[in-house]
LUMNUMAR-779071 format. One line per field, with one value per residue: residue number from 1; x, y, z of N, C-alpha, C in turn. Coordinates in nm, 3 decimals, padded with zeros to 5 digits. Example, Ala and Ser with C-alpha at 12.3 -4.5 7.8 and 13.67 -1.06 7.14 Angstrom:
<pts>
i: 1 / 2
n_x: 01.319 / 01.285
n_y: -00.569 / -00.225
n_z: 00.780 / 00.708
ca_x: 01.230 / 01.367
ca_y: -00.450 / -00.106
ca_z: 00.780 / 00.714
c_x: 01.320 / 01.290
c_y: -00.330 / 00.003
c_z: 00.780 / 00.787
</pts>
This chain:
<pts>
i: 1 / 2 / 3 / 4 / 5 / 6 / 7 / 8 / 9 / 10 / 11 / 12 / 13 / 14 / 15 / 16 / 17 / 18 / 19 / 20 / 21 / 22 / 23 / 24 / 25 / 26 / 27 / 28 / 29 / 30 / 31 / 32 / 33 / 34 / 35 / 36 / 37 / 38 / 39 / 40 / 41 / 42 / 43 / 44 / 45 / 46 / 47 / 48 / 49 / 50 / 51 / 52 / 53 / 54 / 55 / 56 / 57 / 58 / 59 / 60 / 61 / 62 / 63 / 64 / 65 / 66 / 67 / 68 / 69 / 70 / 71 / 72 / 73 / 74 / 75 / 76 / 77 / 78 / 79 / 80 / 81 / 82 / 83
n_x: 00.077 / 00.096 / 00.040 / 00.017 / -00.028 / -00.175 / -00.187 / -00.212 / -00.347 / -00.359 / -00.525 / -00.529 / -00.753 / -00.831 / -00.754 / -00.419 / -00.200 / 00.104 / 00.259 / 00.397 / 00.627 / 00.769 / 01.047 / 01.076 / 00.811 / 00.736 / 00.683 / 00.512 / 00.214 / 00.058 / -00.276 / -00.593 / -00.770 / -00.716 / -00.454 / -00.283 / -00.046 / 00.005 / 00.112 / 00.319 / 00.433 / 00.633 / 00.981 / 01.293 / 01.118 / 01.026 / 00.961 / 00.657 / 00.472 / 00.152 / -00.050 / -00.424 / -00.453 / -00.221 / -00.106 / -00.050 / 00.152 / 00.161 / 00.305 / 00.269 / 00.367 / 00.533 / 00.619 / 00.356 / 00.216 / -00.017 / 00.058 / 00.079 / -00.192 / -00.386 / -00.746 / -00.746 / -00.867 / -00.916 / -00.938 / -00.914 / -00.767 / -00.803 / -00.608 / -00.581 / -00.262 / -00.069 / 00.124
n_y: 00.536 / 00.398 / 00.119 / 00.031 / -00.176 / -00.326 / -00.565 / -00.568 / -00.738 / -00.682 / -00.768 / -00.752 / -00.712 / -00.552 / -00.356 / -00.155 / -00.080 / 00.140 / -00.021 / 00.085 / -00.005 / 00.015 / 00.157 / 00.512 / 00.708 / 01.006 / 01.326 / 01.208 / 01.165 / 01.103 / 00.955 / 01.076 / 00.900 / 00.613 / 00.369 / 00.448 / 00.606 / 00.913 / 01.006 / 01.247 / 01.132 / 00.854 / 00.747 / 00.597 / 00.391 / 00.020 / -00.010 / -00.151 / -00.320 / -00.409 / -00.608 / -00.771 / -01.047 / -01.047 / -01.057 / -00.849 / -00.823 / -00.658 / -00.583 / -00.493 / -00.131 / -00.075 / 00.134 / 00.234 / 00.289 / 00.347 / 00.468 / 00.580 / 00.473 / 00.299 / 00.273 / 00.065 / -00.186 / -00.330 / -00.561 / -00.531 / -00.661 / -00.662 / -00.732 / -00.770 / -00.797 / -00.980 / -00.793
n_z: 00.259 / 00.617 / 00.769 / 01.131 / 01.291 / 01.102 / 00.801 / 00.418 / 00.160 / -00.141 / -00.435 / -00.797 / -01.025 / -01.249 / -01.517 / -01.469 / -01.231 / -01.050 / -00.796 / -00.502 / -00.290 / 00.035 / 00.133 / 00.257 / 00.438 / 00.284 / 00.478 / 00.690 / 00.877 / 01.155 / 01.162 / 01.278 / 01.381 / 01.348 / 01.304 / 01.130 / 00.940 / 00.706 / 00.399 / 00.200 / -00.030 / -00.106 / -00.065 / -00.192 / -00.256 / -00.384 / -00.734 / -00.862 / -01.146 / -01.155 / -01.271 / -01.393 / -01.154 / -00.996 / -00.712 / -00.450 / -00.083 / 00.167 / 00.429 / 00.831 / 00.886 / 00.648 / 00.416 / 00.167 / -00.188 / -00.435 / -00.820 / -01.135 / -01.233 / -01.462 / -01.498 / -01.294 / -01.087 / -00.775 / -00.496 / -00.180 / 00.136 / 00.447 / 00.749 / 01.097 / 01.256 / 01.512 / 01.752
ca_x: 00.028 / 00.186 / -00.056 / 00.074 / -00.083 / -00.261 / -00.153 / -00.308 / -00.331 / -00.455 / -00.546 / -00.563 / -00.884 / -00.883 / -00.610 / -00.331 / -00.107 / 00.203 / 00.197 / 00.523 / 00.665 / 00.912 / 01.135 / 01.058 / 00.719 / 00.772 / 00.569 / 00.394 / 00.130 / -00.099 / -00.418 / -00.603 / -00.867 / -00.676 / -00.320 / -00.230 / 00.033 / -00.011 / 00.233 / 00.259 / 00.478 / 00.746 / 01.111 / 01.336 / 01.073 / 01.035 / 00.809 / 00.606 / 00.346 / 00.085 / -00.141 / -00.488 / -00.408 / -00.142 / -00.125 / 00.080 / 00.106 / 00.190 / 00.340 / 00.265 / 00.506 / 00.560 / 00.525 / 00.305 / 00.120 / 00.004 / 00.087 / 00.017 / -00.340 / -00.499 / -00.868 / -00.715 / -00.971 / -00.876 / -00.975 / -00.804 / -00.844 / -00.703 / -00.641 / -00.501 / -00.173 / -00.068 / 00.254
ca_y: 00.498 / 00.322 / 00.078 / -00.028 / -00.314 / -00.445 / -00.597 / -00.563 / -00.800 / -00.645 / -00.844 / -00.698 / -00.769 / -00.478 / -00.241 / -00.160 / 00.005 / 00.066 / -00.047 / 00.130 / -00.042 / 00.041 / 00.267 / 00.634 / 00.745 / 01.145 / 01.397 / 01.123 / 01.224 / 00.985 / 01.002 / 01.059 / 00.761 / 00.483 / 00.318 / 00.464 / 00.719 / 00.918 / 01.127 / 01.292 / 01.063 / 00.744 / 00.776 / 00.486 / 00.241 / -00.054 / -00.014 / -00.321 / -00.304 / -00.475 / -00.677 / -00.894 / -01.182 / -01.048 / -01.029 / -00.779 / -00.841 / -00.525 / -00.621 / -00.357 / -00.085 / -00.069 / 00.254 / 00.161 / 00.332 / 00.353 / 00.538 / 00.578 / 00.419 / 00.263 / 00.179 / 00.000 / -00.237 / -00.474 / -00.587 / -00.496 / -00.780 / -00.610 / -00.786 / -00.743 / -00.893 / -00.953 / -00.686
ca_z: 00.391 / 00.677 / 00.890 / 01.208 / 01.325 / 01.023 / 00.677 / 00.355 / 00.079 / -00.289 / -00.551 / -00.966 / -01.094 / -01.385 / -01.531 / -01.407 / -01.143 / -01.016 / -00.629 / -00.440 / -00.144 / 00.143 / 00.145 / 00.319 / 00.379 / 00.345 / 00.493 / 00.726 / 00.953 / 01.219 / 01.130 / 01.397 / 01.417 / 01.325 / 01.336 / 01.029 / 00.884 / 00.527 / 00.387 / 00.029 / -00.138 / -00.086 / -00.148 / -00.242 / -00.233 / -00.470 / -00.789 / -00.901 / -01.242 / -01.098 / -01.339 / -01.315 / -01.113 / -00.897 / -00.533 / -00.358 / 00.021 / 00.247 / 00.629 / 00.928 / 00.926 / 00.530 / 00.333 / 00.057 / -00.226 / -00.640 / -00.883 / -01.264 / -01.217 / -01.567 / -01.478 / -01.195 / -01.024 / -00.719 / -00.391 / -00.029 / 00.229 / 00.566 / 00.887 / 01.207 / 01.330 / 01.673 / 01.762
c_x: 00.125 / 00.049 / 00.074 / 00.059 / -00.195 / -00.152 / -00.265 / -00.243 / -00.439 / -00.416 / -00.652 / -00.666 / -00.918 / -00.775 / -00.505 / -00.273 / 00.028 / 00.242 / 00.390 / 00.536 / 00.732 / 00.969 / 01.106 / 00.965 / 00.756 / 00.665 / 00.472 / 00.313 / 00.029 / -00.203 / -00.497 / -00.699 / -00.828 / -00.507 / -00.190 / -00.168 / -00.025 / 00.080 / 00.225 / 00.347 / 00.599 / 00.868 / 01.167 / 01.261 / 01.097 / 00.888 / 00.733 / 00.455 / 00.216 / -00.098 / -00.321 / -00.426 / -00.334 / -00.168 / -00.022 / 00.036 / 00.200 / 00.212 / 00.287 / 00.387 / 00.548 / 00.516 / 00.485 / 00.164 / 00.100 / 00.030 / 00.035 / -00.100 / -00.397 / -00.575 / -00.845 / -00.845 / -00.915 / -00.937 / -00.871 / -00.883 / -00.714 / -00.704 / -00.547 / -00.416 / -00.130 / 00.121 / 00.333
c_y: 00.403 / 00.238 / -00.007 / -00.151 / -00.382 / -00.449 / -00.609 / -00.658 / -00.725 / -00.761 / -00.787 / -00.782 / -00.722 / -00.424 / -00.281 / -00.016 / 00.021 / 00.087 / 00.050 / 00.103 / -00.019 / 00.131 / 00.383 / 00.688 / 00.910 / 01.228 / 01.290 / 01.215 / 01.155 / 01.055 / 00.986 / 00.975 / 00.614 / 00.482 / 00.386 / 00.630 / 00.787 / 01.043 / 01.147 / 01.185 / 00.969 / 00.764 / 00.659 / 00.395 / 00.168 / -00.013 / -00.139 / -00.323 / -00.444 / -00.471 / -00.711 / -00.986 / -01.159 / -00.997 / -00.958 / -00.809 / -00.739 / -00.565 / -00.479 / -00.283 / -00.067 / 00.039 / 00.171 / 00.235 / 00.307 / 00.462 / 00.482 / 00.458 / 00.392 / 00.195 / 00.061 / -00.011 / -00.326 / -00.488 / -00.601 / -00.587 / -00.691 / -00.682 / -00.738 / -00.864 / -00.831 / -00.856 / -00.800
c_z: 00.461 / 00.764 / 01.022 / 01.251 / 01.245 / 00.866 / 00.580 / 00.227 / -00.069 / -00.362 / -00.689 / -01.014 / -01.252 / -01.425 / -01.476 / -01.311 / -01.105 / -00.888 / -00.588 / -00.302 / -00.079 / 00.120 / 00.217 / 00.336 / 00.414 / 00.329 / 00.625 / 00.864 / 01.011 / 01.164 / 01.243 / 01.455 / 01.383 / 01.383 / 01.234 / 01.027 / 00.774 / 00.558 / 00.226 / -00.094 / -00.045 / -00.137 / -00.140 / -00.211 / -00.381 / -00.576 / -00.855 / -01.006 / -01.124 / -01.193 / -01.333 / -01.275 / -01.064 / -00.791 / -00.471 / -00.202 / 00.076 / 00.387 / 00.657 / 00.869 / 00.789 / 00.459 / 00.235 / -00.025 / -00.378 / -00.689 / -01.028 / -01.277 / -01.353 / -01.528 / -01.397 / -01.100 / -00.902 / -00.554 / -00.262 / 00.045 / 00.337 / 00.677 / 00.955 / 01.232 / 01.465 / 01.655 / 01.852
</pts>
């Protein structure tokens, strides 16, 4: 996903994941009720295990998705920033 004008903050509560940031979102496609992109997969982004207790934070404008999912639990806090 790409959001345009919001950021998202997760935070690992259970399992694990592994979050993928930036780099290319390919395939993207507006969606057509929101701000947001999706596309089938990310190319050179960054990969990052992502624990309990860690916080990934996602700017606007950032491809960003998971991958290899163990019983991955966590909480998305989304807000809007100003453009």
């Amino acid at each position: 996903l790409i959001h345009a004008s919001t950021a998202d903050v997760w935070i690992a509560m259970e399992g694990s994941a592994t979050a993928v940031t930036g780099g290319k979102l390919v395939d993207g496609k507006k969606r057509p009720t929101s701000d947001d992109q999706a596309g089938t997969s990310i190319e050179g982004g960054v990969e990052q295990t992502m624990m309990p207790g860690d916080i990934l934070f996602v700017p606007p404008n950032v491809p960003h998705g998971f991958k290899d999912i163990k019983g991955f639990r966590g909480y998305l806090i989304r807000f809007d920033v100003e453009k």
